[in-house]
VMD Tcl script that draws the C-alpha trace (Angstrom):
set ca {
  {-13.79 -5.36 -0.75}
  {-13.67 -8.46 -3.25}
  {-14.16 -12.03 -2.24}
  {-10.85 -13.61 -2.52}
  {-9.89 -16.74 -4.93}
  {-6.28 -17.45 -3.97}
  {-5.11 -15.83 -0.81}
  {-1.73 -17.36 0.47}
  {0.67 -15.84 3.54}
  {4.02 -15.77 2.22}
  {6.36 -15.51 5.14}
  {9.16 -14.00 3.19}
  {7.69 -10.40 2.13}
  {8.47 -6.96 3.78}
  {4.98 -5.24 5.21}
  {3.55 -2.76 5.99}
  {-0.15 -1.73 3.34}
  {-0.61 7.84 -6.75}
  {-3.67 6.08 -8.30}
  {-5.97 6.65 -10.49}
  {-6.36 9.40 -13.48}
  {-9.88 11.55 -12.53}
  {-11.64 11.03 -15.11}
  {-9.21 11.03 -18.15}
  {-8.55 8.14 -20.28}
  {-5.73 9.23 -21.94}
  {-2.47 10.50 -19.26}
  {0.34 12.10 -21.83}
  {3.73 10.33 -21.43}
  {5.62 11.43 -19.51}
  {2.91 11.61 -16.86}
  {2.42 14.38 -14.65}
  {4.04 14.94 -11.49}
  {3.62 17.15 -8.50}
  {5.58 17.78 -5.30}
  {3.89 17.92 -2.05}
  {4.75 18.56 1.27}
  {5.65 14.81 3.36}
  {4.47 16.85 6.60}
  {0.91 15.10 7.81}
  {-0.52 16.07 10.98}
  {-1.61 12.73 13.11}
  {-2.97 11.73 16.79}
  {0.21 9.53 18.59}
  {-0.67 6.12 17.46}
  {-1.36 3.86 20.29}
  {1.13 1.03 21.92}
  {-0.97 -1.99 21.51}
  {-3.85 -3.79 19.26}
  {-5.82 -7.05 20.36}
  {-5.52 -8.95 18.14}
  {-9.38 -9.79 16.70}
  {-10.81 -13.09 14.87}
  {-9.94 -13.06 11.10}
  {-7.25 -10.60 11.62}
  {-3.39 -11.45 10.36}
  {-0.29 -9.32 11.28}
  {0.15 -8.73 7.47}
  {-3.31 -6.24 7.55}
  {-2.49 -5.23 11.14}
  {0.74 -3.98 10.03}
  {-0.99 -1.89 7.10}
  {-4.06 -0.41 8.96}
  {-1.15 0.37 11.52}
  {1.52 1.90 8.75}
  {3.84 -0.67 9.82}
  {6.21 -3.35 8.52}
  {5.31 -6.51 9.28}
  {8.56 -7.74 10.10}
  {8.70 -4.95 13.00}
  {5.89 -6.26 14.44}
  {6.64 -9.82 14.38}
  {10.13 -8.70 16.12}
  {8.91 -6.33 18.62}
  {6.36 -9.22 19.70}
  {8.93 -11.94 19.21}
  {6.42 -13.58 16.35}
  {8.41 -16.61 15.35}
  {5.48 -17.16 12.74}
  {3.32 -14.90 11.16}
  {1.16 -16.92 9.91}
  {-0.15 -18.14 13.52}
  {-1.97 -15.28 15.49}
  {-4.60 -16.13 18.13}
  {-7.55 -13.85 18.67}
  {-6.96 -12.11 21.38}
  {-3.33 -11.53 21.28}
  {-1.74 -8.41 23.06}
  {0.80 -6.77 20.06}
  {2.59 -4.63 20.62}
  {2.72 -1.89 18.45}
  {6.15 0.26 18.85}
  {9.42 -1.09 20.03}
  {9.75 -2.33 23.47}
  {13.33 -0.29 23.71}
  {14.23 2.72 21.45}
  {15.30 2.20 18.18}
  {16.89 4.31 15.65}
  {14.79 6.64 13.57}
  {14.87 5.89 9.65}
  {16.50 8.85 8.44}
  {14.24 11.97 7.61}
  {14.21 13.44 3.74}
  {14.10 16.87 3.89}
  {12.60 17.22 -0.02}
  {9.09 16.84 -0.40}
  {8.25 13.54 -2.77}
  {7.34 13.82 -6.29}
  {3.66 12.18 -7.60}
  {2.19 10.97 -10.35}
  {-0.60 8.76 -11.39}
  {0.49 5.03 -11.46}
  {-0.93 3.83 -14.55}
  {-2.87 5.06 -17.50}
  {-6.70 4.59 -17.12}
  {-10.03 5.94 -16.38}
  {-10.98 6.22 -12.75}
  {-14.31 4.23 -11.93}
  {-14.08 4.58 -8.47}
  {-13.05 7.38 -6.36}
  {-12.19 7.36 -2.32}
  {-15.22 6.92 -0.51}
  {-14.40 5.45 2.98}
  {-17.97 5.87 3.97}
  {-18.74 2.98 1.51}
  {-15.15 1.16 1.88}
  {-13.22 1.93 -0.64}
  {-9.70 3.09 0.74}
  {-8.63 4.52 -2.82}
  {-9.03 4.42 -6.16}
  {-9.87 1.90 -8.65}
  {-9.13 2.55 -12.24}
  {-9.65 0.77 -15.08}
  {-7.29 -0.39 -17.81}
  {-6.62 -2.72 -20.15}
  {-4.91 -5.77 -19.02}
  {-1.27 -5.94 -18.74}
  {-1.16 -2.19 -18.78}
  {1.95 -1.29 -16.84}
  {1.18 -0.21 -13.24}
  {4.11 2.43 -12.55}
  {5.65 3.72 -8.68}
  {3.56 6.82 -7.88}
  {6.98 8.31 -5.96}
  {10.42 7.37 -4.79}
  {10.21 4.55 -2.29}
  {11.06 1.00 -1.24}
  {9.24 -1.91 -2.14}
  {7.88 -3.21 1.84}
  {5.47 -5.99 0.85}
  {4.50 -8.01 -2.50}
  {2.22 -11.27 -2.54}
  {-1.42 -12.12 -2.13}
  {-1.70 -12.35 1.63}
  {-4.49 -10.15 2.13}
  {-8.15 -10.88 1.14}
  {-9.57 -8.85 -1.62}
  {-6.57 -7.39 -2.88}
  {-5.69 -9.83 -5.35}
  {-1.50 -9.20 -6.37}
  {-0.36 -6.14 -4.09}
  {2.65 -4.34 -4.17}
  {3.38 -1.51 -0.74}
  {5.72 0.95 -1.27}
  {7.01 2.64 1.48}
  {7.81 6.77 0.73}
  {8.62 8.04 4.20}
  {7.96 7.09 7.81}
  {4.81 8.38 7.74}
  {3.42 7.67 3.89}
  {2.59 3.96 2.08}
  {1.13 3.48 -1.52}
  {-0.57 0.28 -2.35}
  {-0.86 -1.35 -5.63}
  {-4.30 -3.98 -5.91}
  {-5.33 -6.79 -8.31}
  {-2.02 -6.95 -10.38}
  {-1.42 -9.38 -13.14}
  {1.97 -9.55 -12.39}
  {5.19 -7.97 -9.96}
  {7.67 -7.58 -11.36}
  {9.78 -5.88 -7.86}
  {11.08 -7.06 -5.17}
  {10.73 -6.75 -1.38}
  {13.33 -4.35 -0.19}
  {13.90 -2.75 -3.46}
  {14.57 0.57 -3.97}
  {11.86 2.04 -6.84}
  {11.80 5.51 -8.30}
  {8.82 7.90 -9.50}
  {7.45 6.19 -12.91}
  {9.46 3.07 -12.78}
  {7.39 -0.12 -13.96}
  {6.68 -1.89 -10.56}
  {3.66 -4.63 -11.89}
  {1.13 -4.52 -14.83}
  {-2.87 -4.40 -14.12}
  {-4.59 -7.16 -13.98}
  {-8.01 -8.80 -12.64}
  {-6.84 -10.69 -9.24}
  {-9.78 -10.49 -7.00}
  {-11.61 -8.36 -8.88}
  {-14.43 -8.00 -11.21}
  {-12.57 -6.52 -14.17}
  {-9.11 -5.55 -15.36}
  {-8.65 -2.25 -13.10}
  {-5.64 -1.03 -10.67}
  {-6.82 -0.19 -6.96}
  {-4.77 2.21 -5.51}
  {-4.37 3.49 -1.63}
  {-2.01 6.12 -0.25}
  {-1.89 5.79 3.44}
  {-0.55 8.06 6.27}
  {0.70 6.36 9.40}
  {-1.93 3.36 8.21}
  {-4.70 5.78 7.44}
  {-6.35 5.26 3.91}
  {-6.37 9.44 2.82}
  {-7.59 10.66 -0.63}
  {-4.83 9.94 -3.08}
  {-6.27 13.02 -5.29}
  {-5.09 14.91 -2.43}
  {-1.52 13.86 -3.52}
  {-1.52 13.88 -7.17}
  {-1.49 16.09 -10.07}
  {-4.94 17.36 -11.17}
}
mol new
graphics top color blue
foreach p $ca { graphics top sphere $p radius 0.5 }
foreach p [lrange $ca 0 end-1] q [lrange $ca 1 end] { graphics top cylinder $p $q radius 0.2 }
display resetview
């Protein structure tokens, strides 16, 4: 994780919180794209998280695969902004709520922007996803079909970030961006021009990229084309 230079909490952004080409400069246009199977296998994700010192609900609501709005409604959060250590959250809707409606087609991949990967997953040594560097202002593409859940700067060491939500259970995230050009609650489709890399928290012009399942960083390699 970087040390952060300009870390604000915007209240009005959707939350919840693909990648990088292994090892090859040069991606042909259009770039490649593979369908897999939106069917992960996960434990029941518990009802509440204490809230602990340094946390915000913007970072809770990505390690959790959430929006950020859900929580703050669920826990009837009238700001964000302010949460305690030591809070009680609560983590799922206190009554049943509708289900967002289930695709039945598998999603579509491809690698987000044009680069060589300097970084692969590691979570043993932190890093979520991939970082790949590229030249600066390089445009930073959606790695699937989604909605735009979050944009802004509001969580250390990610510089710019753009979430995409794909499915109930599956997030990309899009680091250290020179620019955003979506907006929250936007529809996006595979390969359309979400951002363009940048250097935002980082030590050089490269895109960090996370695919997430139910808040769990997973390998995005295990999602995109070879």
């Amino acid at each position: 994780m970087w040390t952060s230079r300009r870390a604000r909490l915007p209240w009005p952004a959707v939350f919840l919180t693909a990648v990088f080409l292994a090892g090859c400069a040069n991606t042909p246009q259009p770039a490649p794209v593979v369908t897999r199977s939106d069917a992960p296998v996960a434990a029941s994700p518990p009802s509440y998280h204490v809230v602990r010192a340094g946390e915000n609900l913007y970072r809770i609501a990505l390690e959790r695969g959430l929006d950020y709005r859900d929580l703050a409604r669920w826990n009837d959060l009238k700001d964000p902004d302010r949460l305690p250590a030591g809070t009680r959250l609560r983590l799922q809707p206190p009554a049943p709520e509708a289900a967002p409606e289930p695709t039945a087609a598998p999603l579509r991949w491809a690698w987000p922007v044009q680069g060589r990967v300097i970084a692969d997953f590691d979570p043993a040594r932190g890093r979520k996803g991939l970082r790949i560097a590229a030249p600066y202002g390089s445009p930073v593409r959606a790695a699937a079909d989604g909605q735009v859940v979050y944009t802004g700067q509001a969580l250390r060491g990610y510089g710019k970030l753009t979430i995409i939500r794909h499915s109930p259970a599956l997030l990309s995230a899009y680091a250290h961006q020179a620019r955003i050009d979506v907006r929250e609650g936007e529809r996006v489709v595979l390969g359309q021009t979400i951002g363009a890399v940048g250097d935002s928290d980082a030590e050089r012009a490269m895109l960090h990229f996370e695919i997430r399942e139910y808040g769990r960083p997973v390998n995005p390699k295990n999602y995109l084309p070879g």
